[in-house]
N, C-alpha and C positions, 0 to 999 in steps of 0.2 A: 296585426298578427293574430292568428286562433289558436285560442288556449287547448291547454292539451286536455282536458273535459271538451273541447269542442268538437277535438280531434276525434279522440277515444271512439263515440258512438260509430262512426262506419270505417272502423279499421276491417279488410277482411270482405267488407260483403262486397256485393255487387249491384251494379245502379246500371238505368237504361236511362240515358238523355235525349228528349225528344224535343226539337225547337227545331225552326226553318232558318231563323238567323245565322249566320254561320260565325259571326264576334258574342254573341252571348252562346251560343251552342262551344264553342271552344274553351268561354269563360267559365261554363258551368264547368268541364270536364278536368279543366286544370285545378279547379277550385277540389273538387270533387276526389281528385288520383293527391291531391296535398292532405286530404284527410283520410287516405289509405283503403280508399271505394276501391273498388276495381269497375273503370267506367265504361261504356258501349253507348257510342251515340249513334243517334239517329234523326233525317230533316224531313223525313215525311208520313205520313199516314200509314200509307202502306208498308215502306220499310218497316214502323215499328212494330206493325201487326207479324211480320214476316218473323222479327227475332221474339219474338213472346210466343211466337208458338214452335219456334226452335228452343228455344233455352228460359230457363227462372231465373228470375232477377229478384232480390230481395227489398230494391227500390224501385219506382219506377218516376221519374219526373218528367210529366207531360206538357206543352203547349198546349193552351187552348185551339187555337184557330190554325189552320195550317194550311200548306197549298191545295191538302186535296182530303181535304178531312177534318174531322173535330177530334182533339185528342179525348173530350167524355165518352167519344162514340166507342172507343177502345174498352171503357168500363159497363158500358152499355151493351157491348157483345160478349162482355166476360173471355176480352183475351188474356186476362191475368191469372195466375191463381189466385188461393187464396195467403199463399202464404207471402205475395206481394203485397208491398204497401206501397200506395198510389199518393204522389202528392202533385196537385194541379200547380201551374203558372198560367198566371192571366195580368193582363196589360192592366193600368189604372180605368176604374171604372167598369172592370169583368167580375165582379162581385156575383154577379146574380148568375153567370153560367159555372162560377168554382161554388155556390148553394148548391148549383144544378149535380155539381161532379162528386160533393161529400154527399147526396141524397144514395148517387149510385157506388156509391162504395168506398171513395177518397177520404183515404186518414186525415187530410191537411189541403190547405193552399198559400202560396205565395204571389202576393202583388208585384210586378214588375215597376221598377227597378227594387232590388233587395241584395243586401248586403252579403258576403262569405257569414257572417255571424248570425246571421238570420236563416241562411240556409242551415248551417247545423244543426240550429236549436229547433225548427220542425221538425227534422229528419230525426234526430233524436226522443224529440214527442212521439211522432209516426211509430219508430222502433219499443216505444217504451207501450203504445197502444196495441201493438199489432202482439207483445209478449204477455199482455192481458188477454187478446181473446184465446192466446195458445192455453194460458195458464187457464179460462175460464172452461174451453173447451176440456179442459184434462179432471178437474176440479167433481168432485161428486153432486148429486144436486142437492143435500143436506149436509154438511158437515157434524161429526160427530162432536156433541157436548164435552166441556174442558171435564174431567171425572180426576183431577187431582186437588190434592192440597197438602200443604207441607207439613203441618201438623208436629206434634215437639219431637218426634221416634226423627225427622227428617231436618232439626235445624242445620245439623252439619253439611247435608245434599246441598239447603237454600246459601249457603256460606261457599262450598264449590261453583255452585251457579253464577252466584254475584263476581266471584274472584273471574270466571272467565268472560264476564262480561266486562270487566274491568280492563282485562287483556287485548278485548276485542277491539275500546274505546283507542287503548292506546296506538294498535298497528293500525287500523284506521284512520285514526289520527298522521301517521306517519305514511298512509298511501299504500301498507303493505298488503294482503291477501290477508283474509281470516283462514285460520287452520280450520281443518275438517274438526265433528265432534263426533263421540260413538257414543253412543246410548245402547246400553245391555241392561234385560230383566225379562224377568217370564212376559209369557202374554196375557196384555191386560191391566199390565203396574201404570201405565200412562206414559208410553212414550213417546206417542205421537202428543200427547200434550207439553212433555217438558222441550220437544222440539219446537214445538208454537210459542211457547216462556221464552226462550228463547231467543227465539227472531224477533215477537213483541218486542223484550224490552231490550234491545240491541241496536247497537249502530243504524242497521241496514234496516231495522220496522216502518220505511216507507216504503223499500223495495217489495218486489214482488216475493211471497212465500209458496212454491210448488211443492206437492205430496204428492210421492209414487210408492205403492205398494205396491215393491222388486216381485211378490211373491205370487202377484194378481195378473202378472206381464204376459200374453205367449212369450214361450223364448223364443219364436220366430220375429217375432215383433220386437222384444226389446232392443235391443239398436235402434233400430230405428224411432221406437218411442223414445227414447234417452235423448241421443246426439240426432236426430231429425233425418231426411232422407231427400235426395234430388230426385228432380224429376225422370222418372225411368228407371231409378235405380232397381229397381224389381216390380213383378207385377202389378197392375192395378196402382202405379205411382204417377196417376195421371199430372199432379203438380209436385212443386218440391212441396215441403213443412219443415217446419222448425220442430227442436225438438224440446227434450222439458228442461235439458240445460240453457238455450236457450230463453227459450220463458223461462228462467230464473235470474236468469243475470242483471245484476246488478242487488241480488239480493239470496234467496236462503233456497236451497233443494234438499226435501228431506228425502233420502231412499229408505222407504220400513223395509226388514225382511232381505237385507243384502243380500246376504249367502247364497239368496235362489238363483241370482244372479250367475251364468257361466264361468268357467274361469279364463273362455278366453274375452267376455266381456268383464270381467272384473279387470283382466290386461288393460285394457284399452280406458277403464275408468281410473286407474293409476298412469296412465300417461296421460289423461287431461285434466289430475291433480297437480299433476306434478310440473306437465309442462303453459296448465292455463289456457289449451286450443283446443279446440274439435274440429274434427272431421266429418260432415255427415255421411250415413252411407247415399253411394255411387259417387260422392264429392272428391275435388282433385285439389280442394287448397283447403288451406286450417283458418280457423276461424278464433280470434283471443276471445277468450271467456272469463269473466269477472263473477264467479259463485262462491257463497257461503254453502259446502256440504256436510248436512248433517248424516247421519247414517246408524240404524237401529237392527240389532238383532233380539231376538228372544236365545238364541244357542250362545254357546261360548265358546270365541272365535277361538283363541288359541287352542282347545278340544279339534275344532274343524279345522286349522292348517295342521295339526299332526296329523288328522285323518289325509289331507290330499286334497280336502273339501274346499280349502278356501287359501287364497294368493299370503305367501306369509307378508312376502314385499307389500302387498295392498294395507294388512293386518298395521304392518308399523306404521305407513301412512296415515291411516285412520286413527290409529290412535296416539294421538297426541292430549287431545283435552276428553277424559273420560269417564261419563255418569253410568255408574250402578244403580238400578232401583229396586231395591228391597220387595220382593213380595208382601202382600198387602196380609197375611198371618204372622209379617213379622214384624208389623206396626203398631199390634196391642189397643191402647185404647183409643189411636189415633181413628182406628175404626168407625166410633161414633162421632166425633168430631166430623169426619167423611161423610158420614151418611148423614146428617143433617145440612150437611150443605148441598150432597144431590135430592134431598126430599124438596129442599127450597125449589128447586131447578124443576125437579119434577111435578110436582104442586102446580108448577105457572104453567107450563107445557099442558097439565089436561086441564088446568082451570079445576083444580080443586085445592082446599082447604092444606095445608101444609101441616099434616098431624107429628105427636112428639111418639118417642119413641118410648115405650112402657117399659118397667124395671126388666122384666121378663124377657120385653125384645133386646136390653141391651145384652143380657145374659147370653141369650143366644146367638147375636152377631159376633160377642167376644169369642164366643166359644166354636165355632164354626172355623172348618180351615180356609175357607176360599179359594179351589184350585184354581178358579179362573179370573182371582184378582178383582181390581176395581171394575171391572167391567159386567163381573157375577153380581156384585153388593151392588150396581145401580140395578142390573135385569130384577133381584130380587128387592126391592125397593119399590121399583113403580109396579110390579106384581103386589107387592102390599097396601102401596098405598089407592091402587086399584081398586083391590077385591075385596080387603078387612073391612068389617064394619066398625062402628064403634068409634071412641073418639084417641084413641092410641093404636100405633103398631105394635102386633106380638112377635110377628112372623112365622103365625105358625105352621109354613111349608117347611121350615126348616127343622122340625120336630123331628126325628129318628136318622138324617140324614147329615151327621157331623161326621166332617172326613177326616176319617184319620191320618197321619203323616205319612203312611207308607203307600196312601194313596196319591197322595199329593207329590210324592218324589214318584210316583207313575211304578211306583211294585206292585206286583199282583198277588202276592202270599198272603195265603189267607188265615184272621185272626181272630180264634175264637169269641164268639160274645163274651164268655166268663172268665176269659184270660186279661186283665188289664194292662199285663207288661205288653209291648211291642217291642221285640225281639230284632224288627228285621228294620227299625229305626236308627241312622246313622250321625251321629255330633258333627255339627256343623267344625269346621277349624276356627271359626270365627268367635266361637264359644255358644255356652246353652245359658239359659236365664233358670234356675232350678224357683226362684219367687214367682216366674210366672207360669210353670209347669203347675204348681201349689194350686194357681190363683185360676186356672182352667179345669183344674182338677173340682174344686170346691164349688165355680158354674155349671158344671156339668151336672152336681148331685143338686145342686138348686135347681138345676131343669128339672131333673127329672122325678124332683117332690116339690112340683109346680111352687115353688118359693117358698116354701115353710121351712126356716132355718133349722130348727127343730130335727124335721123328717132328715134332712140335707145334713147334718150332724152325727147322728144314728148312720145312717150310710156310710159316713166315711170313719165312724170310730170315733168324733171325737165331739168334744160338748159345744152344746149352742154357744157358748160366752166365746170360745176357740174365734168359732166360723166369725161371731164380730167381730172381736180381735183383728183379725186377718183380713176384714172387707172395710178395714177402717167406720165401723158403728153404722153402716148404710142405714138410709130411710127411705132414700125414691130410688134404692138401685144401688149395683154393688161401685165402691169406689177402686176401679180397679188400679193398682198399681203401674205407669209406665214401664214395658217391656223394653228391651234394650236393643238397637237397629240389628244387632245380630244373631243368627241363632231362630230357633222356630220348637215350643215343648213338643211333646210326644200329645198325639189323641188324648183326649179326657177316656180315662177306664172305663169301663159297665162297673166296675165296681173293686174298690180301691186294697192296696195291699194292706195288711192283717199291721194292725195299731202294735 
């Protein structure tokens, strides 16, 4: 009997069987239609040339020797696509023509006589190699560096995380589906890294992990990139393909950038959530699908289904387990903790010296909004650690260029150099931290009397002993006080309200 792991891998597709025998040509098909192929055989050379160049087949199992043919010669003329996976059969002793047939293209081979349990477990090798080359062809050819870390503003995020990987162990465990995840946060907080944490350290971190940036897709193409396409199905579809569900299965699909997505393809991504098939396009049967989806916006969905913009139905699906990530202004002094761990990273990358960061530079990354997140603090990092000389960073691109909050929430009103208040500033619901408003306030006059507490005292009205006071007695740099996960102060003033 074949277990149902045996079964599983070719529920749905379709297989061409090629052998002259007409007792093993029957065996394979019945063996084959009991683990849910959809089978088409065939006993000679020609015939099988005849249905490969009418129809895609997702398998293809050939005889070596035939009555009027070799079945390598079929890989040799590239009757197949590519999105066929070829697996040779050869008698005992045909070793060296099934070398011959994986030179030209053959995922696999089987020695004659061989088991139903032997045949699965190639064919499931075949499938799990041929969703490599889809995922390697989709894959960029650099992948972007990990640019997160948890840091203490974020123990709580690593306590959610762990809990759903907890959850993931146990339906797992029980054979069920993993629920989709949603990851929301500006662009640039690391979401395509906490989707990577993720599938790492997760049930499925031996399956295959596929990244599709929704936002990068033609929308003529996407269908077809997603769920894969038959042969014909529209122009220039000279073979079928698989698509990136597909090349995920059995393991994690991240969508960054949903929303860009249609809404009558977000439809159809809620009916193979919900119902575990696909369809590819020009395709006439469904195919079961086994994916972890994860799925990332920078907007906030429920904003976009009131708008029209986005499926509400899809909305509840997705969200079942779901990560917020804090802008990287609202992490405080987790900042430097960051940036020393991207200086490491960046340091080896150009083969230089991994410099620290001078009292000055921390001042100024503290104090800096970061509209573009961890992705702005590594550009401005390997710009430093670049072009400063000396044996510390200061950062001094970052000298006159601190954004204020009303930039960063993307207002355009404009606010005087001499006015300190910002007027057009809004309180988070989440609350405001009024210690670390203090504590940017007091970096900003240290910037700008280049660190003489002194000068920095006089600015802001109040006495040197104050400003230590309030920096906890610093001596290499201010000890800033941890900011609270929520909430964001107001721009550091040009200069501060009347004592």
């Amino acid at each position: 009997m074949l277990t149902a792991m045996a079964v599983a891998p070719l529920s749905g597709l379709s297989v061409l069987v090629l052998d002259d025998e007409p007792l093993i040509r029957r065996h394979l098909v019945a063996t084959l239609e009991r683990m849910g192929a959809d089978v088409t055989a065939a006993d000679t050379f020609k015939a099988a040339r005849q249905l490969a160049s009418e129809f895609s087949f997702d398998f293809a199992l050939l005889d070596v020797n035939l009555p009027d043919g070799r079945g390598t010669d079929l890989l040799r003329s590239k009757a197949f696509g590519s999105n066929t996976g070829v697996v040779m059969m050869t008698a005992e002793g045909g070793i060296t023509a099934a070398v011959e047939a994986i030179k030209l293209g053959a995922l696999d081979y089987l020695a004659k006589p061989f088991e139903p349990e032997a045949l699965a477990l190639v064919l499931a090798r075949a499938r799990r190699s041929r969703q490599a080359v889809r995922a390697t062809e989709h894959k960029q050819s650099e992948a972007p560096e990990n640019h997160f870390c948890f840091g203490g503003t974020l123990a709580a995020l690593e306590i959610q995380l762990r809990k759903i990987l907890q959850a993931d162990d146990r339906l797992e465990g029980a054979g069920a589906a993993l629920p989709p995840v949603l990851i929301q946060g500006e662009t640039g907080t690391g979401k395509t890294t906490i989707a990577r944490w993720i599938h790492t350290h997760g049930p499925r971190s031996q399956g295959p992990l596929v990244e599709a940036n929704c936002a990068s897709i033609p929308e003529s193409l996407a269908e077809s990139e997603l769920f894969g396409h038959e042969r014909g199905a529209f122009t220039d579809a000279r073979n079928a393909r698989i698509g990136l569900f597909e090349a995920a299965n059995g393991g994690t699909l991240f969508l960054d950038e949903l929303p860009s997505l249609s809404l009558a393809l977000q439809a159809k991504l809620l009916t193979t959530l919900e119902d575990r098939r696909l369809r590819r396009v020009g395709g006439s049967r469904d195919l079961p699908i086994d994916v972890r989806v994860i799925a990332a916006s920078n907007h906030n969905l429920k904003e976009l289904v009131r708008e029209g913009r986005f499926r509400e139905d899809l909305y509840h699906r997705l969200d079942l387990f779901r990560v917020q990530l804090p802008a990287l202004r609202e992490r405080g002094p987790d900042v430097l903790e960051l940036a020393d761990a991207l200086i490491a990273r960046l340091a080896r990358r150009h083969r230089l010296p991994a410099k620290k960061i001078s009292s000055t530079g921390q001042r100024r990354l503290l104090g800096y909004g970061w509209p573009g997140n961890v992705r702005e603090l590594a550009h401005e990092l390997e710009r430093a650690l670049v072009f400063e000389e000396g044996d510390e960073l200061n950062f001094d691109a970052l000298i006159g260029t601190a954004t204020p909050a009303n930039a960063v929430a993307g207002v355009t009103t404009a606010v005087p150099m001499d006015d300190w208040f910002n007027g057009s500033f809004r309180f988070p619901e989440s609350g405001f931290s009024l210690e670390d408003a203090i504590l940017r306030l007091i970096n900003h006059a240290l910037d700008q009397s280049q660190g003489n507490v002194s000068a920095a005292g006089r600015l802001l009205g109040v006495s040197r002993d104050y400003l230590r006071y309030r920096l906890g007695g610093w001596k290499d740099g201010p000890k800033a006080e941890p900011a609270p996960e929520s909430g964001h102060a107001p721009a550091p003033p040009s200069q501060p309200p009347a004592q």
